[in-house]
C-alpha positions as CSV (number, residue, x, y, z in Angstrom):
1,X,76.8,95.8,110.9
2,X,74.9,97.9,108.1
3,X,77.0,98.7,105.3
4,X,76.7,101.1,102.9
5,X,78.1,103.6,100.0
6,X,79.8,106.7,101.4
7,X,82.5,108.1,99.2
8,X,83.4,108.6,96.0
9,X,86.9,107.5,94.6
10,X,89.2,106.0,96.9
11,X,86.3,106.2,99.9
12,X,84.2,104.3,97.7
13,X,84.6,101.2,99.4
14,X,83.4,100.2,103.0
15,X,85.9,98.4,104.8
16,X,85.4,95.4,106.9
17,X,88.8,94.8,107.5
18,X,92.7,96.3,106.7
19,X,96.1,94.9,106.9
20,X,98.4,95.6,110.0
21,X,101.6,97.3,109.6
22,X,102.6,95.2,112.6
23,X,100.6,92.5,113.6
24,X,98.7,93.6,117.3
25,X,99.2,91.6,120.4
26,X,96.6,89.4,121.2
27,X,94.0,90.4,123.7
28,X,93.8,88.3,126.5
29,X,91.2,87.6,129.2
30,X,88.8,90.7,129.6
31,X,91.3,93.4,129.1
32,X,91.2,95.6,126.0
33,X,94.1,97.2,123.9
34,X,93.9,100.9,123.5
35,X,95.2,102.9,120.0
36,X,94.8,106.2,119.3
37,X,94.2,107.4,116.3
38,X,92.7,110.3,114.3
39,X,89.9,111.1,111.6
40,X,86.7,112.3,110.1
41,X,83.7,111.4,111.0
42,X,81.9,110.6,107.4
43,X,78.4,108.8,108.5
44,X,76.4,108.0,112.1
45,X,74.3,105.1,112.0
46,X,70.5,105.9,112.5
47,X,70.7,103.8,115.7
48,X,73.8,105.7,116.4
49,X,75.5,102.0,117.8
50,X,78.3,102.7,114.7
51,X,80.3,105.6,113.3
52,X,81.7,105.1,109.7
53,X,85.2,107.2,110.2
54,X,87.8,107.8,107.5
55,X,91.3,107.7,110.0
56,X,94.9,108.1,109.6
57,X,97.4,105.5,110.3
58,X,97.4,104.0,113.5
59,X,100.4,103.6,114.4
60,X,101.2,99.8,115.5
61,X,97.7,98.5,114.3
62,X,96.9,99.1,110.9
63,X,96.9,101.8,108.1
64,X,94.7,104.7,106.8
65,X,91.3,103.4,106.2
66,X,87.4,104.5,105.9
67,X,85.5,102.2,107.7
68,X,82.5,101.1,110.4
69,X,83.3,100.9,113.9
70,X,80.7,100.0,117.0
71,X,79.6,102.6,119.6
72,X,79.2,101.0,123.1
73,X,77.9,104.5,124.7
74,X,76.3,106.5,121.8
75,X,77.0,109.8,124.0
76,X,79.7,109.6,122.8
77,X,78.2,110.8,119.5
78,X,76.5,113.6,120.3
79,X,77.5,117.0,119.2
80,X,79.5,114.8,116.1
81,X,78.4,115.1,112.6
82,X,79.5,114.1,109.0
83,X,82.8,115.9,108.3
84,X,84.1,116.6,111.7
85,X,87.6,116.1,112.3
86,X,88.1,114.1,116.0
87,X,90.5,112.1,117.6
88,X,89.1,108.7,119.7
89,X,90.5,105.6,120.8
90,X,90.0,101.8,119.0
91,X,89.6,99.4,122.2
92,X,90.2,96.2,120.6
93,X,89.7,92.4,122.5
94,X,89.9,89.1,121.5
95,X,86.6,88.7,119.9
96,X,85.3,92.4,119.6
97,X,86.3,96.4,119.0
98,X,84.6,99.7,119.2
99,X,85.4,103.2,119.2
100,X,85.2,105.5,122.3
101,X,86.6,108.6,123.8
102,X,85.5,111.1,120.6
103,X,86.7,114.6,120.9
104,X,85.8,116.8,118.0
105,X,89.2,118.6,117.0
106,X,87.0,121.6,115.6
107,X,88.2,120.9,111.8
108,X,85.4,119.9,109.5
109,X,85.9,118.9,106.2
110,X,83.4,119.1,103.1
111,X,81.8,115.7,102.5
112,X,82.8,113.8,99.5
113,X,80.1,113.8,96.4
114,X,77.8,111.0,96.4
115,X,79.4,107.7,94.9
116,X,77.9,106.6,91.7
117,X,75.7,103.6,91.5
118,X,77.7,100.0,90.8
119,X,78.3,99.4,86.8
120,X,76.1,95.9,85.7
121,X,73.4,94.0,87.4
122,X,73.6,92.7,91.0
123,X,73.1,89.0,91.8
124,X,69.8,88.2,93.7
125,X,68.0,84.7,95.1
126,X,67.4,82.2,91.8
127,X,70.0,83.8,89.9
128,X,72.7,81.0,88.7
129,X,76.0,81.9,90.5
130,X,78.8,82.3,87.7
131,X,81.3,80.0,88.0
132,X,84.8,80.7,89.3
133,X,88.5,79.3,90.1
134,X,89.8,78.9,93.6
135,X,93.3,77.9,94.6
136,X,92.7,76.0,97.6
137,X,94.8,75.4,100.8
138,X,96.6,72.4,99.3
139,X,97.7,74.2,95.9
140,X,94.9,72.5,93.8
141,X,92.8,74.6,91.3
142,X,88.9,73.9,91.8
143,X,85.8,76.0,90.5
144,X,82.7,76.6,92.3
145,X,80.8,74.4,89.7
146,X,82.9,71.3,91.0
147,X,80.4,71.5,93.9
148,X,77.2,71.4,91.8
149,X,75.0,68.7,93.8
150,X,75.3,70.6,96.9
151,X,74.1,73.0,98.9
152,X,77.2,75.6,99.0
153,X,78.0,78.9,101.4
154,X,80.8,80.9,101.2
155,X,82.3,84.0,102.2
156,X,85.2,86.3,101.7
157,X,88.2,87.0,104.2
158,X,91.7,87.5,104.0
159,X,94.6,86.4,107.0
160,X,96.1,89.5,108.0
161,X,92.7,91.1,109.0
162,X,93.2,92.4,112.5
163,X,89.9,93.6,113.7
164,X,87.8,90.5,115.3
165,X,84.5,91.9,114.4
166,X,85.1,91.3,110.8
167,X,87.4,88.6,108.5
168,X,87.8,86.7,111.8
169,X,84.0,86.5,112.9
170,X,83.1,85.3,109.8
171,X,85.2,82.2,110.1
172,X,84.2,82.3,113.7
173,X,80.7,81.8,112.8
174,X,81.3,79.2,109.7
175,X,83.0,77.4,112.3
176,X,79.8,77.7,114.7
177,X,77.9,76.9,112.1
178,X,79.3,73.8,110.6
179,X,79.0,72.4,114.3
180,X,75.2,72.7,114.1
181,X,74.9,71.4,111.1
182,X,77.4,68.4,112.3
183,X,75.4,67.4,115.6
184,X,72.4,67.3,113.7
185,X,70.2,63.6,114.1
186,X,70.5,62.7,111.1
187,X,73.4,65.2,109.5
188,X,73.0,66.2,106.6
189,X,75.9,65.6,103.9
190,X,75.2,67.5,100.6
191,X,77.0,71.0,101.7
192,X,79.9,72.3,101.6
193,X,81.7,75.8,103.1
194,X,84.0,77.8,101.7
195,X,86.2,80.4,102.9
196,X,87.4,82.8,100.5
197,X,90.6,85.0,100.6
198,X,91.0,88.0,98.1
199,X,94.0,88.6,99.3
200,X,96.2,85.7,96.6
201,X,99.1,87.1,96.7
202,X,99.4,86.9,100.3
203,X,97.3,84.0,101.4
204,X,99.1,81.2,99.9
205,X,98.2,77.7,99.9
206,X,100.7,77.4,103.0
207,X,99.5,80.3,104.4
208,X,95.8,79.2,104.3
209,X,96.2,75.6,105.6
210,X,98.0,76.9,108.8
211,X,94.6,79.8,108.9
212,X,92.4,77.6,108.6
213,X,93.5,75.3,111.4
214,X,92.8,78.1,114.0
215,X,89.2,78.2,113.3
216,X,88.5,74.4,111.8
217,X,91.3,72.0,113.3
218,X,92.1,69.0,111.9
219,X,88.7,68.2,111.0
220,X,88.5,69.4,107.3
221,X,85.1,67.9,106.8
222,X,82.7,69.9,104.8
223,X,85.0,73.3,104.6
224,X,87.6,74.3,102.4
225,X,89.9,77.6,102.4
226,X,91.1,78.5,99.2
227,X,91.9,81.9,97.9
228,X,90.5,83.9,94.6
229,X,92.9,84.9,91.8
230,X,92.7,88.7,91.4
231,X,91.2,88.8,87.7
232,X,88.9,86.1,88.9
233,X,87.5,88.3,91.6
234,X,87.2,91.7,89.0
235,X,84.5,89.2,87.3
236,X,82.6,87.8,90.5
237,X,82.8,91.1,92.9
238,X,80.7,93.2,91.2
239,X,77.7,91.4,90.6
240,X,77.9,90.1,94.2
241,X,77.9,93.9,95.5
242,X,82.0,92.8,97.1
243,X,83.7,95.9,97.8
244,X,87.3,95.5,97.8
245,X,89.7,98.4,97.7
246,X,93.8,97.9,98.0
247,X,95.4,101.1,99.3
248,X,99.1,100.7,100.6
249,X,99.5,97.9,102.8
250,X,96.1,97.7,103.5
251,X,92.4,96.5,102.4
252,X,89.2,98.2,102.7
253,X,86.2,95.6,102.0
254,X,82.9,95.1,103.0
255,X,81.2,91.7,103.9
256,X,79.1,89.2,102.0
257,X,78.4,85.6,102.5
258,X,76.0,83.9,99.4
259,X,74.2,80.1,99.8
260,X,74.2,78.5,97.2
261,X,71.6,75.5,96.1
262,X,72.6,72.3,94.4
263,X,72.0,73.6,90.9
264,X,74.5,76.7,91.7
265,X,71.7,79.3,92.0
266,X,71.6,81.9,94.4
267,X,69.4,80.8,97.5
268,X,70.2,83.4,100.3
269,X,72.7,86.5,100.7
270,X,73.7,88.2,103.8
271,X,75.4,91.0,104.1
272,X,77.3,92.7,107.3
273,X,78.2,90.7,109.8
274,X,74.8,90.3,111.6
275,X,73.5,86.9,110.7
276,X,73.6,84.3,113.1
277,X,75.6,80.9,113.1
278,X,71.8,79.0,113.3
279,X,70.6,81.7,110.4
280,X,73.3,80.6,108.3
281,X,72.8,76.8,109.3
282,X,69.2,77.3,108.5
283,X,69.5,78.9,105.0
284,X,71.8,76.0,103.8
285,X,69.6,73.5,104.8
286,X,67.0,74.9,103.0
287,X,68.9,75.1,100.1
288,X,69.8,71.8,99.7
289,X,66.4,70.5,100.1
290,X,65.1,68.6,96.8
């Protein structure tokens, strides 16, 4: 999914993810839960496969939120433009959403001034990652150096994300990923995952362990979930272009997963949701190459 700057202010941030007011029911099978909800459309993708829309509450799902969601039938789109006011229903299964049924309502309101560019320099491949603390699943307190001699890739989540295309298909993928990387003739054994909550106050240790069992088991071998102390994350967000935005119950964020090399430099960022498990496995194997 392509992310990028819309709003200024509180739409600032792209959002990859929100907390429930009541956690959904679980999709089963091939059946998909309906919400409907309201909003204004504030960006069509060039491909027109995603709308970015800034909606109220929806009720029984999650709160008010600007954020990307997939077009199956991109008629859907047509006649819709930036600032249009519509209504549309979130179809949501296990392991995917989108958006369909958009009705214009006829209100259009002015887009929001351009947001200004990020304050300091963005990380980019070679650059040496700073180091940060993590509060991991069992309550201990490690840094990212205390991985130094392998290759590393993390990314950011937090447990109460709702919508499957985001927090939980990142850990989907990790999880797909670390099973290539296992079955390999030989495996390789310098690397190490890490899932990353920005949510600390939340996520707990407790609440991580039991999280992390729905995606990794029992086998804890090469990935660790930990969570990111708040002014921790105010130091390492920036510079890694991590967009997180609190408003209410809920989180706006986008998506960002950095490998790093044995030496703690940057070796390959992706952003979105669009890399593959056998991308991912191939970028940490490179970086942990002598």
């Amino acid at each position: 999914m392509k992310w990028s700057n819309l709003l200024a202010g509180v739409l600032l941030l792209l959002a990859g993810g929100c907390k429930p007011q009541a956690a959904p029911e679980p999709a089963g099978g091939s059946a998909a839960q309906a919400y409907t909800a309201r909003g204004v459309v504030r960006q069509i993708a060039p491909d027109r496969h995603s709308v970015t829309i800034q909606h109220e509450a929806i009720p029984g799902y999650m709160g008010a939120m600007t954020m990307d969601f997939p077009v199956k039938d991109t008629n859907e789109l047509t006649g819709l433009g930036p600032g249009d006011g519509i209504t549309f229903k979130l179809m949501v299964r296990e392991n995917e959403d989108w958006v369909e049924q958009l009705s214009r309502t006829g209100q259009t309101v002015p887009a929001a001034p351009p947001a200004p560019p990020a304050a300091g320099v963005e990380l980019k491949p070679g650059d040496l990652m700073p180091d940060a603390e993590l509060v991991t699943e069992s309550g201990t307190h490690r840094h990212l150096s205390d991985f130094h001699g392998r290759a590393v890739a993390f990314t950011f989540f937090f447990t109460s994300c709702p919508l499957p295309d985001y927090c939980p298909r990142m850990n989907q993928d990790f999880a797909k990923t670390r099973d290539l990387l296992l079955a390999m003739n030989p495996a390789p054994t310098n690397w190490q995952f890490l899932s990353i909550s920005f949510d600390p106050g939340f996520d707990t240790p407790e609440i991580l362990a039991g999280y992390a069992n729905l995606y990794r088991g029992a086998n804890t071998n090469h990935w660790l979930f930990a969570a990111m102390p708040t002014n921790v994350l105010a130091k390492i967000a920036p510079p890694l272009n991590l967009m997180i935005f609190r408003a209410g119950n809920g989180i706006s964020h986008n998506l960002r997963t950095v490998v790093l090399d044995p030496q703690g430099r940057i070796a390959k960022l992706f952003d979105g949701n669009e890399w593959t498990p056998q991308q991912l496995a191939d970028a940490v194997l490179a970086a942990g190459r002598p």
